[in-house]
LUMVOLO-213309 format. One record per residue (C-alpha): residue in one letter; z, x, y. Coordinates in pm, whole numbers, padded with zeros to 5 digits, always signed. Example, Ala and Ser with C-alpha at 12.3 -4.5 7.8 and 13.67 -1.06 7.14 Angstrom:
// residues 2
A+00780+01230-00450/S+00714+01367-00106/
***
This chain:
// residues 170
X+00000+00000+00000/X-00085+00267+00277/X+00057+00526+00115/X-00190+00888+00113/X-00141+01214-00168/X-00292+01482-00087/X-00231+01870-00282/X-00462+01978-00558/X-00639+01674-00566/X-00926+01721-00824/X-01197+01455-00971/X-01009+01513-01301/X-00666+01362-01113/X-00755+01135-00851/X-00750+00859-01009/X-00413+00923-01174/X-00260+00909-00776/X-00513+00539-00731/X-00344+00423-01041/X-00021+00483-00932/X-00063+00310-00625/X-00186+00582-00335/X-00446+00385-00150/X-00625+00710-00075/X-00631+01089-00188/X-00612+01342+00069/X-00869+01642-00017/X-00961+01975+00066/X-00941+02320-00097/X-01191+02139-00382/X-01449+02033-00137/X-01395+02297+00095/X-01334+02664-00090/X-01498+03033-00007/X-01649+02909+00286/X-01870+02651+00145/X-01867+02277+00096/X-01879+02210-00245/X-02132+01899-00287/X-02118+01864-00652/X-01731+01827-00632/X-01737+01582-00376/X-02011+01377-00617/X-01739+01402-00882/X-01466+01259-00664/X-01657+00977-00530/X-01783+00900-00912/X-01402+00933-01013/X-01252+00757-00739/X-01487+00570-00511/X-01553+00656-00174/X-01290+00477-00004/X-00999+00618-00172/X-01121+00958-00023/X-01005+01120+00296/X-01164+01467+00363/X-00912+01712+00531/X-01127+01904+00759/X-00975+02237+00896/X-01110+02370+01166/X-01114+02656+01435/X-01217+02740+01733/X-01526+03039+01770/X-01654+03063+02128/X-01704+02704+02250/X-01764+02537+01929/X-01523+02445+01621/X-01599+02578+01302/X-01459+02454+00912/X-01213+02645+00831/X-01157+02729+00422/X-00874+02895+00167/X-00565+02801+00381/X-00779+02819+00703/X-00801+03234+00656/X-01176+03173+00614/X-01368+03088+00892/X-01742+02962+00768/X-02042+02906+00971/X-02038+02530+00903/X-02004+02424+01285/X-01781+02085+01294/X-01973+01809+01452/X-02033+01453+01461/X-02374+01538+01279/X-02187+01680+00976/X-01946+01428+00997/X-02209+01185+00991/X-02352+01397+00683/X-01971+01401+00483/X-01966+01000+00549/X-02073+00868+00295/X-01840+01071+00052/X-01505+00942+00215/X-01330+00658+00393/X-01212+00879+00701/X-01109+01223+00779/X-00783+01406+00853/X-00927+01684+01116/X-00687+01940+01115/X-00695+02171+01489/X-00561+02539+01341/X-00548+02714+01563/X-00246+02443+01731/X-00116+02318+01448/X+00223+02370+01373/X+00276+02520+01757/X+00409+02184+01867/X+00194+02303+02211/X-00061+02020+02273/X-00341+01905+02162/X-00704+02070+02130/X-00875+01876+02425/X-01193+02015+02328/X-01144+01909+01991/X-01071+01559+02029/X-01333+01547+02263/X-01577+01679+02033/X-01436+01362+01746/X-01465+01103+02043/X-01829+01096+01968/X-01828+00967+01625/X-01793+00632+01459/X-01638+00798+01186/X-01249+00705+01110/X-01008+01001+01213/X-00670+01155+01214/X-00635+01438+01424/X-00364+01689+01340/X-00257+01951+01564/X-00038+02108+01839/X+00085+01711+01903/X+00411+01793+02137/X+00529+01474+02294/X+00423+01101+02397/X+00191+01263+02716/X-00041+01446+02373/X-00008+01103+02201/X-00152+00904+02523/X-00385+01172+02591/X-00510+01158+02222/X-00523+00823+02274/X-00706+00821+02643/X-00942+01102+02513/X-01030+00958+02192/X-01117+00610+02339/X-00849+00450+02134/X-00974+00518+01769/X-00886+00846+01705/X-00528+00831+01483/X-00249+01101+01469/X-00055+01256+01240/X+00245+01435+01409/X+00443+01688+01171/X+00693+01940+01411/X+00738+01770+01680/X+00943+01489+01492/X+01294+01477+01544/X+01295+01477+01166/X+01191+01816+01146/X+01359+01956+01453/X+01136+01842+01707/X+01193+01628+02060/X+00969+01281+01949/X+01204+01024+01792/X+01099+00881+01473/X+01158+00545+01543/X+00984+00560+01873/X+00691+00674+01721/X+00687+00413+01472/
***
């Protein structure tokens, strides 16, 4: 009922995690490994799973003035440029995406403008994740992203330490 898994999620398990009542599987390191995107793994997951039990966790980092996928615990930086052309392209393999900023995440500093600016352009369904520090990041996700880009806030929680009440986010 809402509830996403996401950790070594394989073809050969995902449906185990469906079954026991995740309403999607949160994926990466099998679709996204050495630098590459591994197409025939993402045909197995949608064959295993459907399509819209699949959220694609897209890591990504800044080169220059564009945002590039970032692979193997984001220490590999490809040449596959994040876009809303190769979101458009991973579509029709997932549900939404979990976009993952790097290069802010975990920092509890803000949010990549640039970034979110960048996801504003799609009609795909995202969760950014990244740098979010307090309700201004939250309404400026929200002003930035024209009110359809969600957010997944991990440090700054006052769960884990951080200054944004639970409850208040809820």
């Amino acid at each position: 009922d809402g509830m996403q898994v996401g950790g070594g999620i394989t073809a050969d398990n995902a449906a185990e995690f469906i079954k026991a009542g995740a309403s999607h599987v949160i994926v990466t390191s099998y679709v996204f490994r050495q630098g590459q995107i591994l197409w025939e793994n993402l045909e197995k997951l949608v064959n295993a799973v459907g399509k819209e039990h699949i959220v694609l966790d897209v890591s990504c980092r800044k080169k220059g003035q564009k945002y590039f996928v970032a692979t193997d615990r984001w220490q590999t930086l490809t040449d596959i440029e994040v876009s809303a052309d190769l979101l458009k392209k991973l579509s029709p393999y997932c549900d939404e995406f979990l976009i993952h900023a790097v290069d802010v995440e975990g920092k509890n500093n803000g949010i990549e403008t640039d970034l979110v600016e960048l996801l504003s352009q799609t009609e795909a369904v995202i969760t950014y994740a990244g740098g979010i520090h307090d309700f201004d990041d939250l309404k400026l996700l929200k002003e930035m992203g024209n009110n359809k880009i969600h957010a997944t806030i991990g440090s700054a929680l006052d769960l884990f330490g951080g200054n944004m009440s639970f409850e208040e986010v809820c």
